[in-house]
N, C-alpha and C positions, 0 to 999 in steps of 0.2 A: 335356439330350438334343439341344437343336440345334443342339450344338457338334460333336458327333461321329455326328449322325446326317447325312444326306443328306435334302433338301428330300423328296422322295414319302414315302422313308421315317420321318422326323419327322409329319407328316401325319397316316400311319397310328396311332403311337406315341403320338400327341396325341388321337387319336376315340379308343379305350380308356382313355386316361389321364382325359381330360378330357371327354367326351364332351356334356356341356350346353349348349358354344360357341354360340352360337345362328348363324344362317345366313341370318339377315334386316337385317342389319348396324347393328342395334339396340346400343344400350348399357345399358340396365335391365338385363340380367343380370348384371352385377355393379353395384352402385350403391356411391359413395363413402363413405366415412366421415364421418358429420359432428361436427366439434369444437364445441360450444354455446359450451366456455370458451376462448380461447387463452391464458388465464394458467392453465390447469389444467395440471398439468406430467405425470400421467397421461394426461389428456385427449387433450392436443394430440399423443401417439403418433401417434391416427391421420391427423394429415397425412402423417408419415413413411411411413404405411403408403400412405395414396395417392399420394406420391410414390415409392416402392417400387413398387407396386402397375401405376402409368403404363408406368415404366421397362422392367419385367421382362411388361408385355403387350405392348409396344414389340417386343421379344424373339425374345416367342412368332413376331408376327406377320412379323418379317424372318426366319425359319428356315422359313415352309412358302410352298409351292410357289405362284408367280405370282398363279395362277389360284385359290388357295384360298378356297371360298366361305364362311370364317370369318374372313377377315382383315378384310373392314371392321367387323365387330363388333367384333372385338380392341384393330382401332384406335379405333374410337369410344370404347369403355371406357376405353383410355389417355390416349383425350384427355378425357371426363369427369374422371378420377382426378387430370390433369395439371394441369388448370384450377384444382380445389380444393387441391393439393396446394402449387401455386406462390403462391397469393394467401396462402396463411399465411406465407410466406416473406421476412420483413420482420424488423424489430430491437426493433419494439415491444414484443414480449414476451419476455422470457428464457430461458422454458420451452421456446418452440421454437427461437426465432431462435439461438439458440450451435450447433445440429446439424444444423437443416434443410435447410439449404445445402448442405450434403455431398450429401445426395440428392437434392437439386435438378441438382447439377454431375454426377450420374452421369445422371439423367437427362435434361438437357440436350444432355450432350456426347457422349449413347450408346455411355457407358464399358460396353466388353465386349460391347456387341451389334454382332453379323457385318451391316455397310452394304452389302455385296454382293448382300443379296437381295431382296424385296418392298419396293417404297419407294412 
């Protein structure tokens, strides 16, 4: 939606949709995934998901409006997410390290998110 919505109106579209964003710029409300095992090859999904996760709150937070008083929460959560999600991204394990990278390089390189807006 905040490819083709307009920053106020994304905003709007986002307190209905999402509505729990917290407004204290806190990151506990969404908290990371934790992988016990990195040889678990189920397991370690959820780094992909926090690296996912970083990326696409990354996103959220460049599509609403300047002044958004959710946007350091969002970003804090992305940058919790980011943190866990990069340190499993190594070669010692094979379970993760053949795919993680990819999500790592999208989120890195803020493949597909609009850099013209909240930074």
């Amino acid at each position: 939606m905040r490819r083709i919505l307009e920053p106020d109106e994304y905003a709007k579209w986002l307190e209905s949709f999402l509505p729990g964003i917290p407004r204290d710029g806190g990151s506990g409300w969404l908290e990371p995934g934790v992988v016990t095992d990195p040889a678990d090859g189920k397991l370690v999904h959820l780094d992909g998901l926090n690296l996912s996760r970083a990326w696409m709150l990354e996103g959220i937070a460049r599509g609403l409006p300047r002044n958004d008083p959710r946007v350091p929460a969002l970003r804090a959560a992305a940058a919790a997410h980011a943190e866990s999600g990069l340190r499993s991204v190594t070669g010692e394990h094979y379970e993760g390290g053949h795919w993680l990278a990819s999500f790592a390089v999208y989120l890195t390189t803020a493949r597909g998110v609009v850099a013209d807006r909240v930074e």
